[in-house]
C-alpha positions in Angstrom: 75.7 63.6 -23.1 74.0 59.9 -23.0 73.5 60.0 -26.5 77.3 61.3 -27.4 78.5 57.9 -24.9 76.3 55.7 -26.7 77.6 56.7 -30.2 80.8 55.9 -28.6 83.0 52.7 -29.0 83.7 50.5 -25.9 87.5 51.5 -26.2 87.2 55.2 -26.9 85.3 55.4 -23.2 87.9 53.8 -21.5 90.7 55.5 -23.2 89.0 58.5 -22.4 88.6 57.5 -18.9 90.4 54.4 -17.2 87.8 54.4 -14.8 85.1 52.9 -16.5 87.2 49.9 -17.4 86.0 48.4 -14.1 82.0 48.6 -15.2 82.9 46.7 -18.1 84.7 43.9 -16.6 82.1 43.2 -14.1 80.0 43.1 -17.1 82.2 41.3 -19.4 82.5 43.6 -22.4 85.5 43.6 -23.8 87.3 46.6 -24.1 90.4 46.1 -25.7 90.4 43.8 -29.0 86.7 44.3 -29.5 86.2 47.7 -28.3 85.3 49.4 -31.6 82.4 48.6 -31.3 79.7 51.3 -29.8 78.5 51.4 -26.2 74.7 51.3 -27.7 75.6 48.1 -30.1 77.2 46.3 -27.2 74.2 46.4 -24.5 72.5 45.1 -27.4 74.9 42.1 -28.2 74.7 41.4 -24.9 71.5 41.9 -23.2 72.6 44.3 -21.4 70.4 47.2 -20.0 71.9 50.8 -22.0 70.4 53.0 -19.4 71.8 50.7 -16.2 75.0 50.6 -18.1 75.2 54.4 -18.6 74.4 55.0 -14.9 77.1 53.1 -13.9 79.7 54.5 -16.2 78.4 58.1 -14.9 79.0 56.7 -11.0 82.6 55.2 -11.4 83.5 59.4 -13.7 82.6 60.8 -10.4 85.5 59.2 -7.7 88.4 60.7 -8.0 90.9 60.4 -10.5 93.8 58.6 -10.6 96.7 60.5 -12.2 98.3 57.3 -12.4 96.2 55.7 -14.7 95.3 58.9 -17.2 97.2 57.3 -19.8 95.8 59.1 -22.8 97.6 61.9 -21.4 101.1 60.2 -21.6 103.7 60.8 -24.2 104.0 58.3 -26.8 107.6 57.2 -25.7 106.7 56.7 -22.0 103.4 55.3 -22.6 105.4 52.8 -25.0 108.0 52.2 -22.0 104.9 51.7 -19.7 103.9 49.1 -21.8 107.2 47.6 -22.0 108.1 47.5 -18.3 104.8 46.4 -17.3 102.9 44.6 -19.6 105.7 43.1 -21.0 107.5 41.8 -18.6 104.6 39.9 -16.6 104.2 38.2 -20.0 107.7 37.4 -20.5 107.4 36.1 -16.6 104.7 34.1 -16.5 103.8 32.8 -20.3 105.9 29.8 -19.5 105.1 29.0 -16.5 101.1 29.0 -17.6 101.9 27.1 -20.5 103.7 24.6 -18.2 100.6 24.4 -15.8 98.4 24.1 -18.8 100.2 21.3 -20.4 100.6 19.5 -16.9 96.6 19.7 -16.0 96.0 18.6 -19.9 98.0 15.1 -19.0 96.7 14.2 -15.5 93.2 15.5 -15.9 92.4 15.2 -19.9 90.3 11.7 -19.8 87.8 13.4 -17.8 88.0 17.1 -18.9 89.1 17.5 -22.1 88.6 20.5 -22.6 92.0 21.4 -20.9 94.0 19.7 -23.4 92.5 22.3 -26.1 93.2 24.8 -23.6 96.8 23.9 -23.1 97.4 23.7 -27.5 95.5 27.7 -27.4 97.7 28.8 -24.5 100.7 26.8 -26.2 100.5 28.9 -29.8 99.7 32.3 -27.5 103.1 31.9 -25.9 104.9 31.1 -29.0 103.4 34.1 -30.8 103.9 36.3 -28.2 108.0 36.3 -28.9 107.7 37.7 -32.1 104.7 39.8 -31.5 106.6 41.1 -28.4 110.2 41.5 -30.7 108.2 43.2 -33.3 106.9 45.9 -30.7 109.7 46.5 -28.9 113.1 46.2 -31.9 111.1 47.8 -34.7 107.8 49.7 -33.7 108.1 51.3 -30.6 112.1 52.8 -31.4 109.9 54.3 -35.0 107.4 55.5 -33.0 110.3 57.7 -30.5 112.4 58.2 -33.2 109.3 60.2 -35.2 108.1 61.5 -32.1 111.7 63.2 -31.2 112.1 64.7 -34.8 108.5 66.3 -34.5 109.5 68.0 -30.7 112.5 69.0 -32.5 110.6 70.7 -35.2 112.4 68.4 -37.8 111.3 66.2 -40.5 110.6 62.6 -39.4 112.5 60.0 -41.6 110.2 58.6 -43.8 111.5 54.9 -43.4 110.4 55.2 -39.9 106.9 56.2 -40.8 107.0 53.6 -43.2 107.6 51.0 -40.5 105.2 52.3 -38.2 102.3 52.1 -40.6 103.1 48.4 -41.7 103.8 47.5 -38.0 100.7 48.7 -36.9 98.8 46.6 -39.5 100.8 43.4 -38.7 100.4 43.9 -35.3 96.5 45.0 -35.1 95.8 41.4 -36.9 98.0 39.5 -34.3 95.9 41.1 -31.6 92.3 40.3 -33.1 93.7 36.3 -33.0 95.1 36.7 -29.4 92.1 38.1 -28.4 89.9 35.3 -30.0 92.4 32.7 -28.6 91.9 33.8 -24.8 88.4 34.3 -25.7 88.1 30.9 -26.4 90.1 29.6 -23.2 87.4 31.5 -21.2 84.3 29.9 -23.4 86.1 26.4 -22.9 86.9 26.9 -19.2 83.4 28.2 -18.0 84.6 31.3 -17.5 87.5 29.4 -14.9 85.1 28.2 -13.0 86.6 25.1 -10.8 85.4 21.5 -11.4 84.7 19.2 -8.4 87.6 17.1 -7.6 90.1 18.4 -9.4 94.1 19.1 -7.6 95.8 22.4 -6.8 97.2 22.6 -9.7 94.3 23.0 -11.8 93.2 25.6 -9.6 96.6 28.1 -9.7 96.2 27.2 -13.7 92.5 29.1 -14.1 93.7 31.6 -12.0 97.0 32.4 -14.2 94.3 31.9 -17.0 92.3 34.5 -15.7 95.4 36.8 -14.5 96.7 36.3 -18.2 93.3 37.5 -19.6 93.1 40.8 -17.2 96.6 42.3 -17.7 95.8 41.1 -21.7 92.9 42.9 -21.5 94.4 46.4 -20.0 97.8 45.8 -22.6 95.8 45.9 -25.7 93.8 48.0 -24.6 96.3 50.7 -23.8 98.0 49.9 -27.2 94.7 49.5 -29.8 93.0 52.4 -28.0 95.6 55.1 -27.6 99.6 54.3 -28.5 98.5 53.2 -31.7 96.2 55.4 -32.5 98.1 58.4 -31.7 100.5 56.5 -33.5 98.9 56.6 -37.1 99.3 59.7 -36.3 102.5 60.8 -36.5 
């Protein structure tokens, strides 16, 4: 069994079970746009003890299970709808407002920390990519994806335009999340992981927190698209 989890990628554990996502936050693995990459490789990467690791991952798969959060065992139209109702709308509701912070932290606090106005130009292009990215998912992927998914319940042909657009959205949109990921991955590195300077005003404070908001529920939305809607999506 410890063998079989170490062969396993990051983001096939925690699709597998939602559970263990919390062991690798508190470690900082990244489960989402780097979690193809196995559990064994990882420790390794990161200095990170394989057997303590496993251990822990064995402790969380014993509490009980949330059927809330056994998402592999969604459809593929509500686990798309999921993603739009939650996932996308705290983006859609709070990219802004960060990017606001961001940019007003950059201007009073820049002379002495400049890494914040770097932070503020990432977090600036995030937002403006996120539109489309978020456009592309919802207007052309996501109705392919229910479209083929209600012609295979129906034991009918899918239309082959819609698998079509599924495959070359899934391509596009894998690519856009490996530079999201490396954006907010960057943020963190260039914040200190958010930690808070001395002598800085409340305003830089509420901005590495939204920072570090953005990152989680980024973390759990790729994750829930890289690791199961889209792969059940290639599917189809």
């Amino acid at each position: 069994m410890q063998e079989s989890r170490e062969n396993k990628t990051v983001g096939e554990i925690v699709a597998t079970d939602f559970r263990t996502a919390r062991v690798f936050e508190n470690h900082g693995i990244d489960f989402c746009c780097g979690g193809k990459v196995s559990l064994a490789a990882t420790c390794a990467e990161k200095g990170l003890d394989l057997a303590a690791i496993t251990r822990e991952l064995e402790t969380v798969q014993t509490e009980p299970v949330d059927r809330s959060q056994n998402y592999s065992s969604w459809s593929l139209p509500f686990l798309a709808d999921y993603i739009v109702n939650t996932h996308h709308t705290y983006l859609k509701e709070n990219d802004e407002q960060i990017a606001a912070y961001a940019r007003k932290i950059a201007t009073v606090h820049g002379e002495h920390h400049p890494e914040v106005i770097r932070i503020a130009a990432i977090f600036e292009k995030i937002a403006t990519d996120m539109v489309g990215h978020l456009k592309e998912e919802e207007e052309v992927l996501f109705p392919a994806i229910k479209r083929v998914d209600a012609a295979r319940a129906s034991g009918a042909e899918p239309d082959e335009k819609d698998r079509e657009t599924i495959r070359v959205s899934l391509l596009k949109l894998h690519v856009e999340h490996e530079e999201i990921g490396d954006a907010i991955h960057e943020i963190r590195h260039l914040a200190n992981g958010y930690a808070i300077p001395e002598g800085v005003c409340n305003t830089y404070l509420v901005t590495y927190q939204k920072l570090n908001e953005f990152e989680d529920d980024l973390h759990k939305h790729v994750h829930l698209e890289n690791n199961i809607l889209f792969l059940k999506a290639a599917l189809l």
